[in-house]
C-alpha positions, -999 to +999 in steps of 0.1 A: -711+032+832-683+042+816-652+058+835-639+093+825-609+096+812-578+120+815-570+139+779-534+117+780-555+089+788-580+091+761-551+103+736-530+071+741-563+051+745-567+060+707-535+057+699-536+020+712-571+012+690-557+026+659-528+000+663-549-027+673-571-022+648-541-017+618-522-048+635-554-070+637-565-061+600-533-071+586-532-109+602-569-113+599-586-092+584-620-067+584-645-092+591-624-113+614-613-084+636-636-079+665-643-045+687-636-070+720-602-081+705-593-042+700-609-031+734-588-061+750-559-046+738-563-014+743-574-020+779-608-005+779-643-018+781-663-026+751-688+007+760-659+027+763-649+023+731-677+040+718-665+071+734-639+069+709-657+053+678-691+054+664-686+022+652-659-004+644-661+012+606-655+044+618-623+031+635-616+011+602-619+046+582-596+062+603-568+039+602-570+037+563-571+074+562-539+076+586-521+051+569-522+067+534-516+098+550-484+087+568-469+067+534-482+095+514-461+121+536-429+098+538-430+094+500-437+135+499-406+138+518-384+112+495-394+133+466-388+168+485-353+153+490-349+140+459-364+167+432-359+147+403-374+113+386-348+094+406-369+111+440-400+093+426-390+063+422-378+058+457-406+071+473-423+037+445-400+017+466-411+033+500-450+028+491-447-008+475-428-017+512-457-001+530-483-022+513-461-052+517-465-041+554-498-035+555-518-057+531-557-044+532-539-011+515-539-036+480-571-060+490-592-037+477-612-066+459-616-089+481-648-102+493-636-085+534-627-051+522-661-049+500-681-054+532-662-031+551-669-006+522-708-015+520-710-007+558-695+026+557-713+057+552-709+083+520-685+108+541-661+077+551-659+064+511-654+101+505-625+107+528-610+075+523-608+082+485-598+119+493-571+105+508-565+083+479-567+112+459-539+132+481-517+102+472-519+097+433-513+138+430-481+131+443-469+119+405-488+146+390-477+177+406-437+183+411-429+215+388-396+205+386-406+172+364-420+169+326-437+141+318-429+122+289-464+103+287-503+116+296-510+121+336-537+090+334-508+073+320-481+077+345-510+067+374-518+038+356-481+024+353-479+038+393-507+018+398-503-017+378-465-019+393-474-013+431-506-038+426-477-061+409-476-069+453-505-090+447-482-116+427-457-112+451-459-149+462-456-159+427-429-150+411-402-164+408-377-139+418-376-120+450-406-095+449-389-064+466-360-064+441-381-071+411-404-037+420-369-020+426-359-028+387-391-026+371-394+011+393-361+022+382-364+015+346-401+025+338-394+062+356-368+068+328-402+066+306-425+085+321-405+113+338-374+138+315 
């Protein structure tokens, strides 16, 4: 039987999983990441984690959900600071870091993330690509900025240079100053 917990206790409990569970699914991945592994961590019992998650999925969902929401609010703030094309780029640089950091945010088509997508159920894969959604409107929808090419455009050149993190261990420059150029030149083309 599981033990009650405290609100502060179940709060910090969470707070512990969602680490784990970020932590553990950047060195090893979905599949490879085990509830035991997170409940060691967190210092709970394998039925007590339950009390928190349906299901390892759910706990997956959530993290991916948090983690776009906290780059997506960081990058927010850059461009808040920064109302000009010279603002989006930097929050480019912020969100290419992030997925350096954080690599099941770009492993979209690997073999790991498609199972963990084929387990979840249709409201996870909706809020998962609601927050994806949250994220691309970002280069959309700053009134103070004209575009100089179409909106599918500018989220395809967002897109192709922050996936460019894929390549990362190929090239033969350093990959974190070759995304700053490439960032800081193209924005002169798709922002006035």
């Amino acid at each position: 039987m599981a033990r009650n917990f405290t609100e502060r206790e179940k709060e910090n409990i969470r707070k512990k999983l969602l680490e784990a569970c970020k932590q553990n699914w950047t060195q090893y991945g979905y599949k490879k990441t085990n509830v035991d592994e997170l409940c060691r961590q967190a210092g709970i019992s394998k039925g007590a984690f339950y009390l928190f998650f349906e299901s390892k999925e759910a706990l997956f969902c959530e993290v991916l959900c948090l983690v776009q929401e906290e780059i997506c609010k960081s990058a927010s703030d850059i461009i808040e600071r920064h109302k000009n094309k010279y603002g989006i780029a930097e929050a480019l640089k912020l969100i290419y870091r992030e997925y350096d950091r954080n690599n099941f945010l770009y492993d979209s088509d690997s073999t790991d993330y498609i199972i963990l997508m084929n387990k979840l159920s249709e409201e996870q894969v909706k809020k998962i690509e609601s927050s994806n959604e949250k994220c691309r409107q970002l280069f959309l929808q700053q009134p103070y900025l004209k575009s100089e090419v179409t909106p599918d455009l500018i989220l395809s050149v967002i897109y192709s240079l922050i996936m460019n993190i894929k390549n990362k261990d190929i090239l033969p420059y350093a990959h974190m100053e070759t995304f700053d150029f490439m960032a800081d030149h193209l924005i002169d083309d798709l922002y006035k």
